[in-house]
C-alpha positions in Angstrom: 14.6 5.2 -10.1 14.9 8.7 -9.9 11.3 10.8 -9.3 10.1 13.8 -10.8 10.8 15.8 -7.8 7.5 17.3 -7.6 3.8 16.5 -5.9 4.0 13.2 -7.4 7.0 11.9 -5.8 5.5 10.5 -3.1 3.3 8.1 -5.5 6.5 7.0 -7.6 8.3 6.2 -3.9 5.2 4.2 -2.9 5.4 2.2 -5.7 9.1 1.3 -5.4 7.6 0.1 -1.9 4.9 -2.1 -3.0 7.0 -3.1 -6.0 9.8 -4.4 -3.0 7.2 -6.5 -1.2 6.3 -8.0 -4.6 10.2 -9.6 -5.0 11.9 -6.0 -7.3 14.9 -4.5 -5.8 14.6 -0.7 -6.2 17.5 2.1 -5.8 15.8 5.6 -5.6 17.8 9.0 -6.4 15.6 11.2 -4.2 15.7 14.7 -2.7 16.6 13.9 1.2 13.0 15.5 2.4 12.6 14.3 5.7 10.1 16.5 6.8 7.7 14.7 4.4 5.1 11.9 4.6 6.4 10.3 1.9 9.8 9.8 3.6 8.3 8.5 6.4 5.7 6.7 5.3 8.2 5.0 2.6 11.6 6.0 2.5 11.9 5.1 6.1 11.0 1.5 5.0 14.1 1.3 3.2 17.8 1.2 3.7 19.0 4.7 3.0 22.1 6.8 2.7 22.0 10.5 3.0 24.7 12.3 0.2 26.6 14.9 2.0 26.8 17.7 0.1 24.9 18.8 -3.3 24.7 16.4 -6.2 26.2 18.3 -9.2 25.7 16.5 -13.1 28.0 16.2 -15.7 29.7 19.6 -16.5 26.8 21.4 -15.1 27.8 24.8 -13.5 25.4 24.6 -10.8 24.7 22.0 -7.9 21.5 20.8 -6.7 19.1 23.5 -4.8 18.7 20.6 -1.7 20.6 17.5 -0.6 19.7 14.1 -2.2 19.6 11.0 -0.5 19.5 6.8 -1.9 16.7 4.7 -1.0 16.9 1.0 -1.5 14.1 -1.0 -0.7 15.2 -4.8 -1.2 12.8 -7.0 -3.0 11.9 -10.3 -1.1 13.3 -13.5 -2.8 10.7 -15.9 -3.9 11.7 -19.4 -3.8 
């Protein structure tokens, strides 16, 4: 899942949450905002890897304005 990277993002990582504790695995391509509430009220849930450097795209000629980090929240297995 990768966000719009705007206000809403903190509604799109809550659902990957609640969508974890419901059995989905999700993998989240977010910016690495630590100082938010959403990061600690859900990234911080997950297992996550923080992407040193800038993520740069294809042949694009300029890198990311911010670091980036990947969320995974592991869905619970329903037997």
């Amino acid at each position: 899942m990768n966000p719009p990277y705007g206000r809403e993002i903190g509604k799109w990582m809550k659902k990957a949450y609640e969508s974890s504790l419901k059995g989905a695995s999700v993998t989240c391509l977010v910016p690495a905002r630590t100082d938010t509430r959403w990061w600690h009220d859900y990234a911080m849930k997950g297992t996550y890897f923080l992407i040193k450097g800038r993520l740069k795209f294809g042949n694009s000629k300029n890198s990311a304005p911010f670091p980036s980090a990947v969320v995974f929240f592991e869905g619970k297995k329903q037997w």
